[in-house]
C-alpha positions as CSV (number, residue, x, y, z in Angstrom):
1,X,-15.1,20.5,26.5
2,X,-13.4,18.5,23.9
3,X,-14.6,14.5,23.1
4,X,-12.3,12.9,22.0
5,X,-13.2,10.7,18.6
6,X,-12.0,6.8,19.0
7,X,-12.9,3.5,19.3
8,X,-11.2,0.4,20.6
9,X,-11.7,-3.4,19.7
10,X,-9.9,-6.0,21.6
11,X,-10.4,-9.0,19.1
12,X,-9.7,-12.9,19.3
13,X,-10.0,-15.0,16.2
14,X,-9.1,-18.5,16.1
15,X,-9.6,-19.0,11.9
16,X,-9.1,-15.4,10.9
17,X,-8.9,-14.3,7.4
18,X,-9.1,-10.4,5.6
19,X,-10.4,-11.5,2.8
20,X,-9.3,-8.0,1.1
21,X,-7.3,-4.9,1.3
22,X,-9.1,-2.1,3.2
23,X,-8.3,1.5,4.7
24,X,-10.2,3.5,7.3
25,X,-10.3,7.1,7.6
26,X,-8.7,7.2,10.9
27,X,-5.3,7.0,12.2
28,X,-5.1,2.7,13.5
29,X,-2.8,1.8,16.5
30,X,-2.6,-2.0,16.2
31,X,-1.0,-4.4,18.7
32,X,-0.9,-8.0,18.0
33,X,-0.9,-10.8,20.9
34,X,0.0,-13.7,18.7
35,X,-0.7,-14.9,15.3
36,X,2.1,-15.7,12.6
37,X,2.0,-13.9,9.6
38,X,2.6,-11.4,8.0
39,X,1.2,-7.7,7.7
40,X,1.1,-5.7,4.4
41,X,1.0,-1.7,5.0
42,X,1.2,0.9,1.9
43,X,4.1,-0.8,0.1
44,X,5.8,-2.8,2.8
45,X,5.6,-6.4,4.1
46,X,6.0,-6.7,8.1
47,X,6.1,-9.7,10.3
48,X,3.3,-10.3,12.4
49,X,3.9,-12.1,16.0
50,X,3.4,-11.2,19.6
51,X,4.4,-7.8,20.1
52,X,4.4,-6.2,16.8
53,X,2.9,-2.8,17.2
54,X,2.1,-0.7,13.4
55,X,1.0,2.8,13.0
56,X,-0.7,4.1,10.6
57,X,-2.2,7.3,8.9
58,X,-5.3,7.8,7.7
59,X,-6.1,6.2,4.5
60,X,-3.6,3.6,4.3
61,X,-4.0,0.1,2.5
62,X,-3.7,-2.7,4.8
63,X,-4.0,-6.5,5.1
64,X,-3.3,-9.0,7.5
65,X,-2.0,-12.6,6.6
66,X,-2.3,-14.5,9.1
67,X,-2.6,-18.9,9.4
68,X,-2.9,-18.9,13.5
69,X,-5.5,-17.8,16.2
70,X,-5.1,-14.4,15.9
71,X,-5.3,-11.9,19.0
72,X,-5.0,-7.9,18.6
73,X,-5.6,-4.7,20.2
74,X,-6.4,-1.9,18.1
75,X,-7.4,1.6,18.1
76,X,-8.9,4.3,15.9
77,X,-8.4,7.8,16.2
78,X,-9.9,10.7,14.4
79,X,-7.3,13.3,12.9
80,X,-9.3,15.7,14.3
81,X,-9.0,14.6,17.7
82,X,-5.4,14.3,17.2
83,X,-4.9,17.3,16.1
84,X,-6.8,19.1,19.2
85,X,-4.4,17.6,21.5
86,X,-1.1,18.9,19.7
87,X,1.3,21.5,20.3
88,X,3.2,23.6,19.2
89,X,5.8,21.8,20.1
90,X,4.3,18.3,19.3
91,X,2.0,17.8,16.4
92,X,0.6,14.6,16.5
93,X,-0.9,14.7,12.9
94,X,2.0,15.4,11.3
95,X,3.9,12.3,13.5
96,X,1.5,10.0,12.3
97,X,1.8,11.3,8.8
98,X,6.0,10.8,9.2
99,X,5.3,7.4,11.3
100,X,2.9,5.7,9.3
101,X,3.6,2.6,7.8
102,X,6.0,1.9,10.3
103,X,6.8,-1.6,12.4
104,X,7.5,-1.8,15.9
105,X,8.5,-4.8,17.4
106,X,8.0,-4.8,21.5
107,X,9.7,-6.9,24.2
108,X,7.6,-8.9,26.8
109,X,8.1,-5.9,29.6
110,X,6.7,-3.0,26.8
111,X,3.8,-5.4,25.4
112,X,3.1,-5.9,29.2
113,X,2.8,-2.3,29.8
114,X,1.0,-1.4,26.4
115,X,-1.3,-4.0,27.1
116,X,-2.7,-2.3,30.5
117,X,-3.0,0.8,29.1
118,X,-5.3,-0.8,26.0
119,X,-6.9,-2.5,29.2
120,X,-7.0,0.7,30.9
121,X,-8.8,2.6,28.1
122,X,-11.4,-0.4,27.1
123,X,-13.4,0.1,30.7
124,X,-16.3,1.9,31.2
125,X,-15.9,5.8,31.4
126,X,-18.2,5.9,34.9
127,X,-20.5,9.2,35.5
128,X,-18.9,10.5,38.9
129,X,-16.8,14.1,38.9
130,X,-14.1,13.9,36.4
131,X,-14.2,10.5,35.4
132,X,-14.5,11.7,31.8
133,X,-11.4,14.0,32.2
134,X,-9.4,11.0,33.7
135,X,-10.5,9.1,30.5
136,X,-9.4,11.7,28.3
137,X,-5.7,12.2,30.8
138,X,-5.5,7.7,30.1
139,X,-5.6,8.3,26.1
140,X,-3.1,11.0,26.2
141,X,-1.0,8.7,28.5
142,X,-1.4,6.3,26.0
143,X,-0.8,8.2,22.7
144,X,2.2,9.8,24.2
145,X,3.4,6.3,25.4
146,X,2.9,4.8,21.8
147,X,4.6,7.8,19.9
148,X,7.3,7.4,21.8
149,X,7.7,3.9,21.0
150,X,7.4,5.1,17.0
151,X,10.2,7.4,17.4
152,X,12.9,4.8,16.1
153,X,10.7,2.4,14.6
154,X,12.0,0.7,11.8
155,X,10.1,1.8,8.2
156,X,11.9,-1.7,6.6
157,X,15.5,-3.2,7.3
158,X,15.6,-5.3,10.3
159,X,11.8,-5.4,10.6
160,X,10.9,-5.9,7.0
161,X,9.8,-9.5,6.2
162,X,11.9,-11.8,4.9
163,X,9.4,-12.9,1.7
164,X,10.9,-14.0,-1.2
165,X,8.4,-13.9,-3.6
166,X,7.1,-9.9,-2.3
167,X,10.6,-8.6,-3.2
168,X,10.4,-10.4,-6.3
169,X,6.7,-7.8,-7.4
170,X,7.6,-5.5,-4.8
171,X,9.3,-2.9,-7.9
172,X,5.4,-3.5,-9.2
173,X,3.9,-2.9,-6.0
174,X,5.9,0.6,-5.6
175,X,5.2,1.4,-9.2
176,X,1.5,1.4,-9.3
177,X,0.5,4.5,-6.9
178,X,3.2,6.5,-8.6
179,X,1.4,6.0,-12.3
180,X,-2.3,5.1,-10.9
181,X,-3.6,7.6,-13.8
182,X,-1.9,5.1,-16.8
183,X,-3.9,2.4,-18.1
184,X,-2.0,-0.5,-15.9
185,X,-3.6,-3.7,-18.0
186,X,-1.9,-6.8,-16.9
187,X,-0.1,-7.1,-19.9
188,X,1.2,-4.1,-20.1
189,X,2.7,-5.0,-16.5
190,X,4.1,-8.0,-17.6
191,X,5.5,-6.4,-20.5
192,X,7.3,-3.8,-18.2
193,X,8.6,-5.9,-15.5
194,X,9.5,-8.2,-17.8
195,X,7.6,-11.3,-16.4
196,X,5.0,-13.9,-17.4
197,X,1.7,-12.2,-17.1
198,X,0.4,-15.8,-15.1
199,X,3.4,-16.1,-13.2
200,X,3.2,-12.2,-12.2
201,X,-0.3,-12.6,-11.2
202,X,0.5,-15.7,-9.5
203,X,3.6,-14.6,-7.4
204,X,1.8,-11.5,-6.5
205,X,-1.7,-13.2,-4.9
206,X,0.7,-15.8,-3.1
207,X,3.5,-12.8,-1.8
208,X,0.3,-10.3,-1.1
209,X,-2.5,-12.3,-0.8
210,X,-4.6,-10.1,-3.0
211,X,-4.5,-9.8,-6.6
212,X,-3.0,-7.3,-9.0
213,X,-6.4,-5.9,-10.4
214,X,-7.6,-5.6,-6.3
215,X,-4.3,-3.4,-5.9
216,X,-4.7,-1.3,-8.5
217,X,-8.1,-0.5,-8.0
218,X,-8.0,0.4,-4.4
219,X,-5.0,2.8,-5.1
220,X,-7.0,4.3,-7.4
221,X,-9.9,4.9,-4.8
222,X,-7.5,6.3,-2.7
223,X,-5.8,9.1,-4.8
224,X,-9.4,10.1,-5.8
225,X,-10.4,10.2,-2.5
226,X,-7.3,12.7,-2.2
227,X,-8.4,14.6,-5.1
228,X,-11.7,14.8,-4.1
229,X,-10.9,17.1,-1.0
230,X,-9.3,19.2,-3.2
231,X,-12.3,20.5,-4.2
232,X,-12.1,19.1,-8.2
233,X,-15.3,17.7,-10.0
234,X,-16.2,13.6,-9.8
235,X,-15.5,13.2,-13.7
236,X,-12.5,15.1,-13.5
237,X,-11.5,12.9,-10.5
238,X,-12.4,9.6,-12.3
239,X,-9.8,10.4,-15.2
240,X,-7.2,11.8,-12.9
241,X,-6.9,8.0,-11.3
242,X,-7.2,5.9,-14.6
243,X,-11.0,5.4,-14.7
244,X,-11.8,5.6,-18.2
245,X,-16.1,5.2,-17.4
246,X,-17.5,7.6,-14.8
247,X,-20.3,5.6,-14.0
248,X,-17.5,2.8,-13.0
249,X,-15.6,4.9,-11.0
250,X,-18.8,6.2,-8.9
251,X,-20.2,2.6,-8.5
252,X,-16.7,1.5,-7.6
253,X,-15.6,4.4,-5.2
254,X,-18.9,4.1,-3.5
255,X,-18.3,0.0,-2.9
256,X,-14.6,0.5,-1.2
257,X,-16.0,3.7,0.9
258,X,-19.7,3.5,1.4
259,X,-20.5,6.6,-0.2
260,X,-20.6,8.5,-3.6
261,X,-17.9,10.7,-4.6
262,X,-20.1,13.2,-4.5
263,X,-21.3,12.7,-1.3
264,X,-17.8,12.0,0.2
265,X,-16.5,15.4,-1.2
266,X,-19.5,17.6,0.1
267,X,-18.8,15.6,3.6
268,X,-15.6,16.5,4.0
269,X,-16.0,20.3,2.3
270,X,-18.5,21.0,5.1
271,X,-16.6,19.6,7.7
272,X,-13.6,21.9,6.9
273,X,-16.0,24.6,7.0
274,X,-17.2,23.4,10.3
């Protein structure tokens, strides 16, 4: 019978800070129930307030900037699991591959009704006849109700956020994943985009919240990680994404993901073969 992969945090914070960019390696459903702030995701800046609801794939840099309490739903879903409930007809691994990244923001009626179905799936499963099938018929309910919410979400325009200062780096910000294997120094930034290297830096921690050097590094993490289950060797890898020292990039691949490259690639090698 299939058991479905996921797990879902309902999560209050009164001083909340993400102190840096992260990814997971499931698919996120997020929610937010207040806060004001805003919500970085790939290479776009988002409001965050009551109702905003973000999708995103696998694997995707994210950060949360938030000054207020702070209340969210959110939930993680494997690919796998995702991919054992499609269809023909609907593939839900390739939607969230098309989605992701992309800003929804809900009325009072719709983040009623996503609420109670968050609600819905955070109580126990119970043991009697079929109470694990009617858990399993509740998260389809769910995924099918949030996909189709995601339908005409907004990747930017009217749900972009209105920050000055990220669409002053935000030509840097796009320009970094597409050249992650060249040497990006600081300088040679600056001398590209035609900006103070001080000011850059400066403009970019207060737009972002992270700093140039943090964004750089964890794009590199992630194209290696893409490399990697691609079958090619860790050195190879390391060079690929614009790590010059191999030791570096192991000891630095294995602090963003908890695990060597090696052991990350072997991982997810046997688990195709599984």
């Amino acid at each position: 019978m299939l058991q479905p992969k996921y797990q879902l945090r309902f999560n209050r914070d009164d001083m909340w800070q993400m102190h840096r960019l992260h990814f997971h390696e499931d698919v996120e459903i997020l929610l937010s129930l207040s806060g004001s702030g805003s919500f970085f995701v790939e290479d776009e800046f988002y409001p965050l307030r009551r109702g905003a609801l973000f999708l995103f794939r696998e694997a995707t840099l994210h950060k949360s900037v938030v000054d207020d309490p702070y209340t969210r739903y959110v939930l993680h879903i494997s690919p796998e699991t995702l991919q054992e409930f499609s269809t023909q007809q609907s593939d839900l691994v390739a939607f969230t591959r098309k989605a992701s990244g992309r800003s929804k923001q809900l009325d009072e009626g719709q983040t009623h009704a996503l609420t109670k179905m968050f609600r819905d799936l955070e109580g126990p499963c119970g043991s009697s006849f079929c109470s694990d099938i009617k858990r399993t018929a509740r998260l389809l309910e769910f995924l099918i109700a949030t996909f189709s919410l995601f339908e005409n979400a907004e990747t930017g325009g009217k749900n972009k956020s209105s920050n000055l200062d990220f669409a002053r780096i935000e030509p840097l910000i796009k320009y970094i994943p597409a050249n992650i294997a060249e040497p990006l120094s600081l300088d040679g930034l600056s001398a590209r985009f035609f900006i103070d290297k001080y000011h850059m830096c400066h403009i970019f921690k207060s737009a972002t919240g992270f700093s140039v050097m943090e964004y750089i590094i964890h794009c590199r993490v992630l194209k290696a990680r893409e490399l990697l289950r691609q079958g090619l060797r860790v050195q190879e890898v390391g060079e690929r994404v614009g790590f010059r020292n191999n030791a570096h990039f192991i000891r630095t691949f294995g602090t963003l993901t908890g695990i060597s490259p090696k052991r990350y690639a072997k991982k997810y090698l046997l688990g195709e073969k599984a």
